[in-house]
C-alpha positions in Angstrom: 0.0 0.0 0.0 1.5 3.4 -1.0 2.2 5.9 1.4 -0.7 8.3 0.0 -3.4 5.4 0.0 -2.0 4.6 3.7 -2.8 8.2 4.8 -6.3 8.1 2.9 -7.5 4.8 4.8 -5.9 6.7 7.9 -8.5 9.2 7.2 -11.2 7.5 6.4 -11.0 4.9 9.8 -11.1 8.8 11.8 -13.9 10.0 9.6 -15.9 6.8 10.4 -15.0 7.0 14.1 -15.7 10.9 14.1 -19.4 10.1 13.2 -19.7 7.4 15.6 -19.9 4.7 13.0 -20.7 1.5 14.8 -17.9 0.4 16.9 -17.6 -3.0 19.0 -20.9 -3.9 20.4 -23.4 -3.6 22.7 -25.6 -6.0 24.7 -29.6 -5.9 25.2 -32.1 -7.6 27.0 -35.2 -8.4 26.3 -34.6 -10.8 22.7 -36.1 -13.8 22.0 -33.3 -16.7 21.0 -33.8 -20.0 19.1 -31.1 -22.2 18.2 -31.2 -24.3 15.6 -29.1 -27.5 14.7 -29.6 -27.6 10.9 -30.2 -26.5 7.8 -33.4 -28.1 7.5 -34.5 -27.0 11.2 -33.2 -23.3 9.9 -34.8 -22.8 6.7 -38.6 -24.2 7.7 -38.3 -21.2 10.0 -36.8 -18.5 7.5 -39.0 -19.5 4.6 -42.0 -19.4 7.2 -40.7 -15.5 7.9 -40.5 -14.8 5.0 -44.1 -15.9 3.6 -45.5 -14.0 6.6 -43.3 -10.9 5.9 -44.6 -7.7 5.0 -42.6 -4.7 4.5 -38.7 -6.1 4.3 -36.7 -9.0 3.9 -33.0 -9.0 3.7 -30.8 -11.8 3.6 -26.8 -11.8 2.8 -24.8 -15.0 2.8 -21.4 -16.6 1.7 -22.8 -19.3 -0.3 -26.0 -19.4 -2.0 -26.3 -22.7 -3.9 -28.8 -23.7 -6.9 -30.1 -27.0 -5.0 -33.3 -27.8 -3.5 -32.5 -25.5 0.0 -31.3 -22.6 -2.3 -34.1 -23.3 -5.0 -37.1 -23.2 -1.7 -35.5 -20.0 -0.4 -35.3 -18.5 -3.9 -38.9 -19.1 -4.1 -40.0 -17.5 -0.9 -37.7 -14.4 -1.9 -39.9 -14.0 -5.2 -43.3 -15.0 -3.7 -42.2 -11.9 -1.3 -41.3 -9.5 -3.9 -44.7 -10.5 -5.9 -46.8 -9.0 -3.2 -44.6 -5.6 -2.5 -42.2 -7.2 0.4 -38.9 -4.8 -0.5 -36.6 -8.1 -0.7 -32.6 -7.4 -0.9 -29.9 -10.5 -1.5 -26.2 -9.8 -0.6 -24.2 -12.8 -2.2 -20.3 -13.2 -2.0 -18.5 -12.8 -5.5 -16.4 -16.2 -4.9 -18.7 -17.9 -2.4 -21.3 -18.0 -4.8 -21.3 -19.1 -8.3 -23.2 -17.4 -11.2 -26.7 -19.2 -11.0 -29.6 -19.6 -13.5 -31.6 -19.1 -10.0 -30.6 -15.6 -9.3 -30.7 -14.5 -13.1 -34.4 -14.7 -12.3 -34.0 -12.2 -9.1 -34.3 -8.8 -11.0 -37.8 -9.6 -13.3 -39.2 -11.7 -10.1 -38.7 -7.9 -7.7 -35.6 -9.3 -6.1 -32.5 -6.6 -5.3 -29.3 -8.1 -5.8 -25.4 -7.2 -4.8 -22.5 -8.7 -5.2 -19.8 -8.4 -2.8 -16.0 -7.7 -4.0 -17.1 -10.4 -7.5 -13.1 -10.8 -8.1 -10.6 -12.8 -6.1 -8.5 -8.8 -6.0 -11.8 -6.2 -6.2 -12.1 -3.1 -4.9 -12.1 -4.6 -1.3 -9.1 -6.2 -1.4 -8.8 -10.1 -0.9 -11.9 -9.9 1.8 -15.3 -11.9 1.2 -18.5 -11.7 2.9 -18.4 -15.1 4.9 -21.7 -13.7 7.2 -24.8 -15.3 7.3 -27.3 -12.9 8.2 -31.1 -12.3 7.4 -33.5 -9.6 9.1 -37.3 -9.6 8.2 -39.5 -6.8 9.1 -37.3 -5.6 11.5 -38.8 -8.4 13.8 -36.7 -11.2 13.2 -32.9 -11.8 12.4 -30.5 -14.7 11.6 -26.9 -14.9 12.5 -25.1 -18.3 12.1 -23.0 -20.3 10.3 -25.6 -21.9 7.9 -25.2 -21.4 4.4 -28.1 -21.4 1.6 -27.4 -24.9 0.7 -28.0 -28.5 1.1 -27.6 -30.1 4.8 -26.4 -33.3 2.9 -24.5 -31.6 -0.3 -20.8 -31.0 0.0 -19.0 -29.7 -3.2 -21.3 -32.3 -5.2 -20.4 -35.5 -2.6 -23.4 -36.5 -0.5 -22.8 -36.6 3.5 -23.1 -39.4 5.4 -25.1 -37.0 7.9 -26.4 -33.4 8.0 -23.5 -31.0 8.3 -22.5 -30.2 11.8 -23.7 -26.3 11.6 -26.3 -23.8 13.8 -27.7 -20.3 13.7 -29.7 -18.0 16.0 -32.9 -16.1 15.2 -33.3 -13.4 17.0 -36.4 -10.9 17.9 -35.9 -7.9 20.4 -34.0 -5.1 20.2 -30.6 -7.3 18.6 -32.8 -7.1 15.2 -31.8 -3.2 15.3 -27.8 -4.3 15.3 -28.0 -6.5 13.1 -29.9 -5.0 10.2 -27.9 -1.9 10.8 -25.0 -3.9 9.8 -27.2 -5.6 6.5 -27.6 -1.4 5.8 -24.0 -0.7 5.8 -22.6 -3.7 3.7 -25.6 -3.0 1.6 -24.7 0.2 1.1 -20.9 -0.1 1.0 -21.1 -2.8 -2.0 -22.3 0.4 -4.1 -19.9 3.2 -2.8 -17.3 1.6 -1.7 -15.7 2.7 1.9 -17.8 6.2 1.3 -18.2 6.5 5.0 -21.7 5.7 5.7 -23.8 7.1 8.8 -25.5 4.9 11.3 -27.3 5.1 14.6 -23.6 5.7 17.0 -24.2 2.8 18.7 -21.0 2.3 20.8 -19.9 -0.4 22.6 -20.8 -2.4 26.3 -17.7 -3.7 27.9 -17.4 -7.7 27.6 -19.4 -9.4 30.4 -17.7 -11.9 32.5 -19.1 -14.8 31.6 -18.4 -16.7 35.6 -20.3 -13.5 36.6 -23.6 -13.4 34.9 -25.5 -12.9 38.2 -24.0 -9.5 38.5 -24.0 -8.2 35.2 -24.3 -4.4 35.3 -24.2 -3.0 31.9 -25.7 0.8 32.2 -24.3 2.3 28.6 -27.2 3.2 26.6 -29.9 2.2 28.8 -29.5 -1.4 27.7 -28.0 -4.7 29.9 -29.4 -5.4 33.1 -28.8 -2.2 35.5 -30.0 -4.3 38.6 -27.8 -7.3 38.3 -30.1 -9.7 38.8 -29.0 -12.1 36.0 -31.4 -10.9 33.0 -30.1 -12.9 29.6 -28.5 -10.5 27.5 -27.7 -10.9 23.2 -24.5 -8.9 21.8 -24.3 -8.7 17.9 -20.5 -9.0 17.5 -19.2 -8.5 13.5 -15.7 -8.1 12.4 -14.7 -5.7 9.7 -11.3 -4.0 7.6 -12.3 -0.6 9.1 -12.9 0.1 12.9 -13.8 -3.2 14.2 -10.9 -5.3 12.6 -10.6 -7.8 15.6 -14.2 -7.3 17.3 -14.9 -10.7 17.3 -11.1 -12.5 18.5 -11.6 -9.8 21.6 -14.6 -11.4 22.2 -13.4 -14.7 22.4 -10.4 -13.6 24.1 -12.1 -12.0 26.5 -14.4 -14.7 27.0 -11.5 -17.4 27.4 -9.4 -15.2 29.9 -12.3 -14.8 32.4 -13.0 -18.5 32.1 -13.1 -20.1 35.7 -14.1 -23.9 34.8 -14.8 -24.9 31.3 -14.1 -23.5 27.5 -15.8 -25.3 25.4 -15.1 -25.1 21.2 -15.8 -26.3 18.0 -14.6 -24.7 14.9 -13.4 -26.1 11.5 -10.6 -24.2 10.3 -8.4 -24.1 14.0 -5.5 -21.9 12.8 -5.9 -18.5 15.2 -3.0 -16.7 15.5 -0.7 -16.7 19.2 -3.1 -14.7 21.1 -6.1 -17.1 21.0 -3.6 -19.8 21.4 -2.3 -18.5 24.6 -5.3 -17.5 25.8 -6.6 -21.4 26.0 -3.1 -22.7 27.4 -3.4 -20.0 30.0 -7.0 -21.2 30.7 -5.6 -25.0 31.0 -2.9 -24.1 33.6 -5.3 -22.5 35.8 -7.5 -25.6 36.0 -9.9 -25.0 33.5 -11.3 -27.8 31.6 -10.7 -27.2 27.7 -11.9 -29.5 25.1 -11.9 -28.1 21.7 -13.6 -30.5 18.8 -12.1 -29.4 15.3 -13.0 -29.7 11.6 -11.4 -32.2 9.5 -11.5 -33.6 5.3 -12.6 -30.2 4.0 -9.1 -28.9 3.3 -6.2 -31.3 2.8 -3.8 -28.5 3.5 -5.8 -27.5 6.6 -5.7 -31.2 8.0 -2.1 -31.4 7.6 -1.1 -27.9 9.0 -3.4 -27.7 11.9 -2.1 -30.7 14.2 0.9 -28.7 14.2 -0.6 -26.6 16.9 -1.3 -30.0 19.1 1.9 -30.3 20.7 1.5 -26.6 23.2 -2.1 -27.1 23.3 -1.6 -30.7 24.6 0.9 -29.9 26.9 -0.8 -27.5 28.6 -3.7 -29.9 29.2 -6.3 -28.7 26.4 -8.3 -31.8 25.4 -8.6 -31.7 21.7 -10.8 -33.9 19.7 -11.3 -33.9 15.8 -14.7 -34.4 13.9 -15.1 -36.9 11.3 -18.9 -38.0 11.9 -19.8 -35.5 9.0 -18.3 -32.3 7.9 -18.4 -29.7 11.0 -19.0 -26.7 10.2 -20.4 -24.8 13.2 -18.3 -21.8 14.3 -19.4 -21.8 18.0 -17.8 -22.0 21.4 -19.7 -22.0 25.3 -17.8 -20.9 28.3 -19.0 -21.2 32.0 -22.1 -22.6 30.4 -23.0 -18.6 30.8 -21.4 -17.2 27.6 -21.7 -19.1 24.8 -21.5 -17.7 20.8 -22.6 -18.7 17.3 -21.7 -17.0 13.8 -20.1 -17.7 10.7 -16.4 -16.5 12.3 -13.7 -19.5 11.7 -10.9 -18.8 13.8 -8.1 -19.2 11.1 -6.4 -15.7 9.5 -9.0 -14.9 6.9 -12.1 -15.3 9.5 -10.0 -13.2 12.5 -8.1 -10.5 10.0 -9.7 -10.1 6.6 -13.1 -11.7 5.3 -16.4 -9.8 7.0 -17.9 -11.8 10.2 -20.8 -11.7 12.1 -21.4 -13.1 15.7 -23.7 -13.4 18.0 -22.5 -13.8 21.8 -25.0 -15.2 24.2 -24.9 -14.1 28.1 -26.9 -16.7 30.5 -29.1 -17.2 27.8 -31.1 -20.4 28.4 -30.1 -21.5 24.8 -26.6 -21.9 26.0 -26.9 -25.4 28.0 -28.5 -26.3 24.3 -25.3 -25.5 22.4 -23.3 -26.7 25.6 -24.6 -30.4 25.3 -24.3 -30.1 21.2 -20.6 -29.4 21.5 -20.5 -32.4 24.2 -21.8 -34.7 22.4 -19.3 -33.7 19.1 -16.7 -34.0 21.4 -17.8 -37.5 22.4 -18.2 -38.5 19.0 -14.9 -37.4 18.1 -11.4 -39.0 17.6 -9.0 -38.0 20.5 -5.6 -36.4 20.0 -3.3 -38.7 22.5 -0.5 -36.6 23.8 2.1 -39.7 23.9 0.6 -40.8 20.4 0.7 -37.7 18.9 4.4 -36.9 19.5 5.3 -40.6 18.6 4.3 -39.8 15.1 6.3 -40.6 12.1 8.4 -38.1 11.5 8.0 -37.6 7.9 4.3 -36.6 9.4 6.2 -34.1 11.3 8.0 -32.6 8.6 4.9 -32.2 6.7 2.5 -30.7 9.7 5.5 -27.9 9.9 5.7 -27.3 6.4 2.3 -27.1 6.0 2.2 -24.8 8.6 4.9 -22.7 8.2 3.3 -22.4 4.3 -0.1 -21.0 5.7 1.7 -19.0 7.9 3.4 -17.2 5.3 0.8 -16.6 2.8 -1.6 -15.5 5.8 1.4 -13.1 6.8 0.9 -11.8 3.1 -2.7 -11.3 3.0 -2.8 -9.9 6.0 0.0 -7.5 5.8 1.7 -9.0 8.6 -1.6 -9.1 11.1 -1.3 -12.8 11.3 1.1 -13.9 14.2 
């Protein structure tokens, strides 16, 4: 980046902070939460919304395929726009594929934008990887559920479901989280124009071993009286002023962790901070299990293990996931803070591609997603310290160059972010 362009994005972060464009997060009480554990369970509810809808439906998503759960969504988004429903689709320019199915969006009333359509656009390498939908400003959806086929992966058909789950939301989270659908709505057409929004500014991080006494006063919103009230944050991750939102939540999260951290993600590559943060949390007697992602990415499943060895040493219990393909990004800690989105936590999620989060405080949900993690765990493989450092070592060789390759080309993309 030249020095002029570094002194223009210098400018525009200040602009966008000058107005109060949205920074962190904020947590509210009073939302309705329902977890879902599927695809299937997920879209009978969306497409439900969206029939009933009758002013707005927006929906933005990584991956919208052309297969029976992308064709019945499709459908509802049309029969929508039929009867005067404003209906807007953001889609990701490499996530999702040029479909016959959304050639039809324009003459059926749908709005359609494309975010960044080149590998290199105008934003850089990033994608939108968020799954996020808000309809009539009553309902939203934040998850890590994709528009496509519980069973489909890449054309091979899963033994089971894919291991996935998102949130809808009602209550005053549905104002966060179509503000954000607003500003990447607006930003695909101009850019990083700075765009205004409603200044909401950000709570500080609960602690999750303290829910009972949760006092968060800013705005009005949180539970002023400590008694314990569930509270919903909307937590998303950006390349302007909230560039590490959602690792601060998690390591926040982790650090305040007094018994159990509880994980599951596909892509484990976070950089040292995350890292550190969990073999902290193990050395101070906290029980860590972490279930992780496997036979997506070759690459991935050769470079990952390489973190084992600290992890295991420290006394992190580590389990991988070959049931089906996991693809939940979600993690429970304290069974009082628990948090579900589309954020891996690998260098594009954490440092470049846009996220979205929700984070869940003594929400009755949690035990839900507590025992769902569990029972992954369960139905895992375990990593075997003794075994694990007994491995060949031409296996050895190859988990460090594999690592040591993503760790270079992550250093690249990231302009040095990733550590």
């Amino acid at each position: 980046m030249t020095s002029l362009a570094t002194r223009r994005f210098a400018r525009l972060r200040q602009s966008l902070r000058s107005r109060r464009y949205w920074r962190r997060y904020r947590f509210t009480t009073g939302n309705g939460v329902e977890l879902f554990h599927s695809g299937s369970e997920y879209f009978d509810t969306l497409i439900r919304r969206i029939d009933a809808a009758t002013r707005d439906v927006a929906l933005e998503t990584y991956i919208f395929c052309d297969d029976e759960a992308g064709q019945t969504v499709s459908a509802a988004l049309s029969r929508a726009a039929a009867r005067g429903v404003r209906v807007r689709v953001i889609t990701d320019g490499i996530g999702t594929a040029r479909l016959a199915l959304s050639n039809d969006w324009p003459s059926n009333g749908v709005e359609h934008r494309i975010y960044n359509p080149h590998i290199f656009g105008r934003f850089g390498f990033s994608r939108t990887h968020r799954k996020l939908a808000v309809i009539d400003d009553t309902y939203a959806y934040c998850g890590g559920i994709n528009v496509v086929d519980d069973l489909d992966n890449n054309g091979e058909r899963l033994p089971y479901p894919r291991w996935d789950f998102a949130v809808e939301l009602s209550g005053p989270v549905v104002t966060d989280i179509r503000e954000a659908f607003e500003v990447q709505w607006r930003r695909i057409r101009t850019g990083y124009k700075p765009v205004e929004s409603s200044g909401v500014d950000g709570a500080a991080q609960p602690d999750p071993g303290r829910a009972a006494r949760l006092r968060m006063r800013r705005h009005g919103h949180g539970d002023p009286r400590g008694t314990g009230q569930p509270c919903v944050g909307f937590v998303a991750r950006d390349n302007l002023v909230n560039r590490r939102a959602i690792e601060k939540a998690y390591l926040a999260a982790i650090g305040q962790a007094r018994t159990e951290v509880l994980l599951a993600n596909p892509y484990f590559m976070p950089g040292r901070k995350l890292r550190r943060a969990l073999t902290h949390a193990a050395r101070r007697g906290v029980e860590v299990r972490l279930v992780i992602g496997r036979k997506e990415f070759a690459a991935l499943d050769y470079a990952v293990p390489f973190l084992y060895r600290a992890l295991l040493r420290a006394g992190v219990k580590i389990a991988e996931y070959e049931k089906t393909l996991l693809h939940g990004k979600v993690a429970v800690v304290d069974s009082s803070w628990g948090t579900v989105g589309s954020s891996n936590l690998d260098a594009l999620s954490l440092l470049v591609n846009n996220e979205a989060n929700v984070v869940l405080v003594a929400d009755p949900g949690i035990h839900d997603l507590r025992a769902a993690i569990l029972t992954a765990f369960d139905e895992s493989r375990r990593i075997d310290l003794a075994r694990y450092e007994a491995r060949p070592r031409g296996e050895r060789i190859l988990n460090w160059l594999a690592y040591n390759t993503y760790r270079a080309v992550m250093k690249v993309l990231t302009v040095g972010g990733y550590d």
